[in-house]
C-alpha positions as CSV (number, residue, x, y, z in Angstrom):
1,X,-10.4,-39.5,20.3
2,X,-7.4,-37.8,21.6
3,X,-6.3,-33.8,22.0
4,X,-3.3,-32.6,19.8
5,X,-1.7,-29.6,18.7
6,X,0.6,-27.2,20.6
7,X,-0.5,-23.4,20.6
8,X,-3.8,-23.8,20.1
9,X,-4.5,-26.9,22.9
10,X,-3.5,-24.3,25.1
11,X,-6.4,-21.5,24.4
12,X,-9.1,-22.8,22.9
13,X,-12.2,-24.0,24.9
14,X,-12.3,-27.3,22.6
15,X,-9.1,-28.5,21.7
16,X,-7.9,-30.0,18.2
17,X,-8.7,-33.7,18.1
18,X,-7.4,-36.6,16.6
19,X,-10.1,-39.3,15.3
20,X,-9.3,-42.7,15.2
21,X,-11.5,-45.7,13.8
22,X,-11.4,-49.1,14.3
23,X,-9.9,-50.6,11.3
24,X,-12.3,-53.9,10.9
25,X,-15.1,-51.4,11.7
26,X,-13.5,-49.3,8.6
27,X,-13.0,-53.0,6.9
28,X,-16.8,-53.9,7.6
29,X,-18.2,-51.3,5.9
30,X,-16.6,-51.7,2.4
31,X,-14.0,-48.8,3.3
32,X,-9.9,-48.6,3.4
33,X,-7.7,-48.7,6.7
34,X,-6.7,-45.2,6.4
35,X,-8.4,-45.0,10.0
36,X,-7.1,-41.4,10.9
37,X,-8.4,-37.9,10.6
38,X,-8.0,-34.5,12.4
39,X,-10.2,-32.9,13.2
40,X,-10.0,-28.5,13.8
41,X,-12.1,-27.1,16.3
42,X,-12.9,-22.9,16.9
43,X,-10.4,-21.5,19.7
44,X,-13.9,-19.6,21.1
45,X,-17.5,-20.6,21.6
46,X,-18.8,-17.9,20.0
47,X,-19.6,-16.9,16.6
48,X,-16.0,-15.5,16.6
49,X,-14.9,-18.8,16.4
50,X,-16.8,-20.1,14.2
51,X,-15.9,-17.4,11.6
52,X,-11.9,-17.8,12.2
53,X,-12.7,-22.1,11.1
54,X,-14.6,-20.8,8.1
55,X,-11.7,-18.2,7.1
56,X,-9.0,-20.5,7.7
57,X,-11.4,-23.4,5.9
58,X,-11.1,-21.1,3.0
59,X,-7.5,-20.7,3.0
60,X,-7.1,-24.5,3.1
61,X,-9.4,-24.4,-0.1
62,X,-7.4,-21.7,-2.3
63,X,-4.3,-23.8,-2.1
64,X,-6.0,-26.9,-3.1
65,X,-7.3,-24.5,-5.9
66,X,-3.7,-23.9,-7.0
67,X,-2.3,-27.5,-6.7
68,X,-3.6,-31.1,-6.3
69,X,-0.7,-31.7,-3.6
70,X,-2.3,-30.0,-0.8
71,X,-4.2,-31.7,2.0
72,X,-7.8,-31.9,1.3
73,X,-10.0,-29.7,4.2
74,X,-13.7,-30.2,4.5
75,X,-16.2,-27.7,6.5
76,X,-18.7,-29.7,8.4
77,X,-21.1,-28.2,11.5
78,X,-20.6,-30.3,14.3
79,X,-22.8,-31.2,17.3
80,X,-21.2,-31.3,21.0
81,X,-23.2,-32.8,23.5
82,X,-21.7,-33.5,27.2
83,X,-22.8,-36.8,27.9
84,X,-22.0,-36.7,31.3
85,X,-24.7,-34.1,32.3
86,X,-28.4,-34.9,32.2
87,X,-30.7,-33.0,29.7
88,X,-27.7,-31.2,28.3
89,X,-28.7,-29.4,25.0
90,X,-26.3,-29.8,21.8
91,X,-24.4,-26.9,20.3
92,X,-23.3,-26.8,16.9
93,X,-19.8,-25.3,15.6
94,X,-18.3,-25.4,12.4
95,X,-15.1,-27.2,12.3
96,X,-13.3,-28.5,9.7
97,X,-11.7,-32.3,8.9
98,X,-8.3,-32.6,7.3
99,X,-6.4,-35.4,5.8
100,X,-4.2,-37.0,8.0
101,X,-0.6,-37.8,6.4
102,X,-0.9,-41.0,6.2
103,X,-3.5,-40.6,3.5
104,X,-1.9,-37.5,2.6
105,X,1.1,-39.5,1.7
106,X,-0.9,-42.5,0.2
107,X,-2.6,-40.8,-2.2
108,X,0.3,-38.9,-3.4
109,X,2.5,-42.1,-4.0
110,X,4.9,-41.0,-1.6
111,X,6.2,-40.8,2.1
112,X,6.3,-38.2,4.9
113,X,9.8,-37.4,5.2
114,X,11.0,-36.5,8.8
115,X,14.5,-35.3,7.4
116,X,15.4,-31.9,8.6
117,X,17.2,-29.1,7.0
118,X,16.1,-30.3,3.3
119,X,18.0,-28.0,0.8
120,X,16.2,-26.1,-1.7
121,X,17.4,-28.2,-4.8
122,X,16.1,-31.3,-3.4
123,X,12.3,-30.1,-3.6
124,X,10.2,-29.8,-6.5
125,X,10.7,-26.2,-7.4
126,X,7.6,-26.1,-8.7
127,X,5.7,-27.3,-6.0
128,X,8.0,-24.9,-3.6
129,X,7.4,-22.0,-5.4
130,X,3.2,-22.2,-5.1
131,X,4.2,-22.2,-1.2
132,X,6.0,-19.5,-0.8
133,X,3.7,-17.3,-3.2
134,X,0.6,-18.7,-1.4
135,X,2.0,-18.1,2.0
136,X,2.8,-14.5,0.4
137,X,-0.8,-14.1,-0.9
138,X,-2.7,-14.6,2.5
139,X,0.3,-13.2,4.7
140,X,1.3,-15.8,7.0
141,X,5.1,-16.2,8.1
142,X,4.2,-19.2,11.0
143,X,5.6,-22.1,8.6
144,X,9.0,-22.8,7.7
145,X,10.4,-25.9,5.0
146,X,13.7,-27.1,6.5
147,X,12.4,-27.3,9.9
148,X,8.7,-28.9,8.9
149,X,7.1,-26.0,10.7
150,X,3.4,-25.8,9.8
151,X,4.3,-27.6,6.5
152,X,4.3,-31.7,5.7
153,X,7.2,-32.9,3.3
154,X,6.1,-35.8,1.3
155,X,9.0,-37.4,-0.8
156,X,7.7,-38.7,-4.5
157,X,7.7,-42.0,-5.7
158,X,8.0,-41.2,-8.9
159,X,9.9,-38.3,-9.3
160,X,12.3,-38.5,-5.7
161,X,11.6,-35.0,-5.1
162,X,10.2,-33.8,-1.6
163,X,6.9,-32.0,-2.4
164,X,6.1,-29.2,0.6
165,X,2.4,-29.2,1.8
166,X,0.9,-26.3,4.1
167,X,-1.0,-26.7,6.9
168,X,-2.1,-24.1,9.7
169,X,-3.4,-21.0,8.8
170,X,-4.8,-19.2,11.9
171,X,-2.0,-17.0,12.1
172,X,-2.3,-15.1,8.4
173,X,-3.3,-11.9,7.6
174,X,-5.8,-13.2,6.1
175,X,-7.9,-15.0,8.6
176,X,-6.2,-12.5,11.7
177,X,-7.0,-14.4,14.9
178,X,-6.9,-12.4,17.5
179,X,-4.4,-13.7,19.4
180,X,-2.1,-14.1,16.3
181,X,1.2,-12.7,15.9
182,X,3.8,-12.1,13.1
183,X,7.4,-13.7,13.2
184,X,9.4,-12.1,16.0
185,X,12.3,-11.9,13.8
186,X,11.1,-10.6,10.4
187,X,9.9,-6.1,12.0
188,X,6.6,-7.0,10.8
189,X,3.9,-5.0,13.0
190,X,1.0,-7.4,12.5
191,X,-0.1,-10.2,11.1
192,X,-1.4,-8.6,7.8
193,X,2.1,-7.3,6.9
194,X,3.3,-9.6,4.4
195,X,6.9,-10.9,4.1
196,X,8.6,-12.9,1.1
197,X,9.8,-16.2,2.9
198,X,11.6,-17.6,-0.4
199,X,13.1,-20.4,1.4
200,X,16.4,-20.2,-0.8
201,X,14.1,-21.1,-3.9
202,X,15.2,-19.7,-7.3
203,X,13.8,-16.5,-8.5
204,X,12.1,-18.1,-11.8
205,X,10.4,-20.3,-9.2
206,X,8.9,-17.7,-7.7
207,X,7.7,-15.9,-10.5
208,X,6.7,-19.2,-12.0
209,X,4.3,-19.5,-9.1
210,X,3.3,-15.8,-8.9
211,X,2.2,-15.9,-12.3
212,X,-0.1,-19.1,-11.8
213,X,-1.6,-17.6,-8.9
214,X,-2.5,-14.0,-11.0
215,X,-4.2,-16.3,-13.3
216,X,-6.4,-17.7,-10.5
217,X,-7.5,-14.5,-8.7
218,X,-10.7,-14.6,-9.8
219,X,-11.1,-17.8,-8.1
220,X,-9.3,-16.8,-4.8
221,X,-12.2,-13.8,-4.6
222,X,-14.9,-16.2,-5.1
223,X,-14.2,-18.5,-2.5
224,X,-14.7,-15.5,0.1
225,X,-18.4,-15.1,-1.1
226,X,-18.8,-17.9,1.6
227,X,-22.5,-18.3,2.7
228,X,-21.3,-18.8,6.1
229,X,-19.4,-15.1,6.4
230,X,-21.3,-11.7,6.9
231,X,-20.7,-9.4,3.9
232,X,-18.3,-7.2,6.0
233,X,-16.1,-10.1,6.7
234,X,-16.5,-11.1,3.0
235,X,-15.6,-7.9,1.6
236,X,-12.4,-7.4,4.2
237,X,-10.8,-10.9,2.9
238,X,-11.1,-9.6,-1.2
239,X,-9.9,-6.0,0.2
240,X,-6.7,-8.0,1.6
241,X,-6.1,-10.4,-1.5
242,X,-6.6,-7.2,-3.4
243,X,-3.5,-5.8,-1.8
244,X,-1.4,-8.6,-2.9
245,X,-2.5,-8.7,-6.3
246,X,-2.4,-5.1,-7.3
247,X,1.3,-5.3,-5.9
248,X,1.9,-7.7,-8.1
249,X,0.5,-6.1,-11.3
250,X,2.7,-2.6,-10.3
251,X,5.8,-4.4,-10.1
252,X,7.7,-6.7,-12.0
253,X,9.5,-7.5,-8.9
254,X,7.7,-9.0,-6.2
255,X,8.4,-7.0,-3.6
256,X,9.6,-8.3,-0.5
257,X,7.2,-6.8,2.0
258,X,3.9,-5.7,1.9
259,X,3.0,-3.3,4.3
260,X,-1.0,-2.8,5.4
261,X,-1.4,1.0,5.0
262,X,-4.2,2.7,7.2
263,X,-7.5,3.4,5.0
């Protein structure tokens, strides 16, 4: 087991972790070698925390809702014990496993590409434009393509295009982390501002994508009826996808920003 991640090493009271297995231990019990998997921990030891993994759990699960390349999140309560103090009671948080690339890029037939500055033309527009839209949808602007912030490029085997794959959601408007912020450079006020980060993608793309996702809005308001959220908390995340989707249905357009206007 080993710490990673940058921002979030820095504040939270648990640390994101890396989990590696032994791959004849993996071998032994009739499984593959893909011996890696992260593993997302709450920023606070509270139940603060453990509502900000089950938001951003959720956000994981709407993309993988809108496209089968995405990287598969699973919610799991997890007990912490200190086993280097006697009599120490466990705790339980919720926490959530994700794919690490390397299966990521297995079971998509492809390979993480490390290439920088990408151009538009060389990703699957189609995959591209579900990216934007959903980063749109839930109001994040931490993630950017050509310099593989918050996002994994996997190149196809089949088709040679570079397929974009989010990652890293605890700075949307739609899970608002307290200590979240918008982009410095994009005159948003906070996080649940919204800004279109096209990402030099065609405008058919776009609308492409935008359509597919006003198809699935029923789906993207179920999966906030989460057993594991108080009604209140429930009922703000459909208030804030209903902002993006009534936008859409006024204009033909998509706008470019979405402002939060004071109830």
């Amino acid at each position: 087991i080993k710490t990673r991640g940058k921002f979030r090493r820095r504040i939270a009271e648990i640390p994101p972790l890396k989990v590696k297995f032994k791959k004849k231990a993996l071998v032994s019990e009739g499984l593959d070698t893909l011996n890696e998997i992260k593993l997302v921990m709450p920023c606070y030891d509270n139940d603060l925390g453990d509502e900000l993994i089950v938001k951003e759990y959720l956000a994981y699960h709407m993309f993988e809702k809108l496209s089968n390349v995405s990287l598969r999140a699973r919610l799991i309560r997890l007990s912490i014990r200190d086993t280097h103090v006697e009599a120490t009671s466990k705790r339980q948080v919720m926490a959530i496993l994700l794919e690490d690339e390397e299966e990521l890029a297995a079971r998509l037939n492809g390979e993480i590409t490390e290439k920088f500055g990408i151009p538009a033309d060389s990703m699957s527009a189609h995959q591209a434009g579900l990216v934007v839209m959903f980063q749109y949808m839930i109001g994040n602007t931490d993630w950017e393509m050509p310099m593989h912030r918050n996002i994994k490029l996997v190149k196809s085997g089949q088709t040679g295009k570079v397929l974009p794959i989010p990652y890293d959601f605890d700075f949307s408007g739609l899970v608002s982390a307290p200590y979240a912020s918008p982009a410095s450079d994009l005159g948003l006020r906070t996080v649940q501002d919204r800004f279109l980060m096209s990402s030099g993608l065609k405008p058919d793309a776009i609308r492409r994508a935008a359509h597919q996702i006003r198809l699935l809005k029923k789906d993207m308001y179920a999966l906030c009826y989460s057993r594991y959220l108080s009604r209140d908390t429930q009922a703000a995340m459909i208030h804030y996808l209903e902002t993006f989707f009534d936008q859409l249905e006024q204009n033909e357009e998509i706008p470019a920003t979405i402002p939060m206007t004071s109830e």
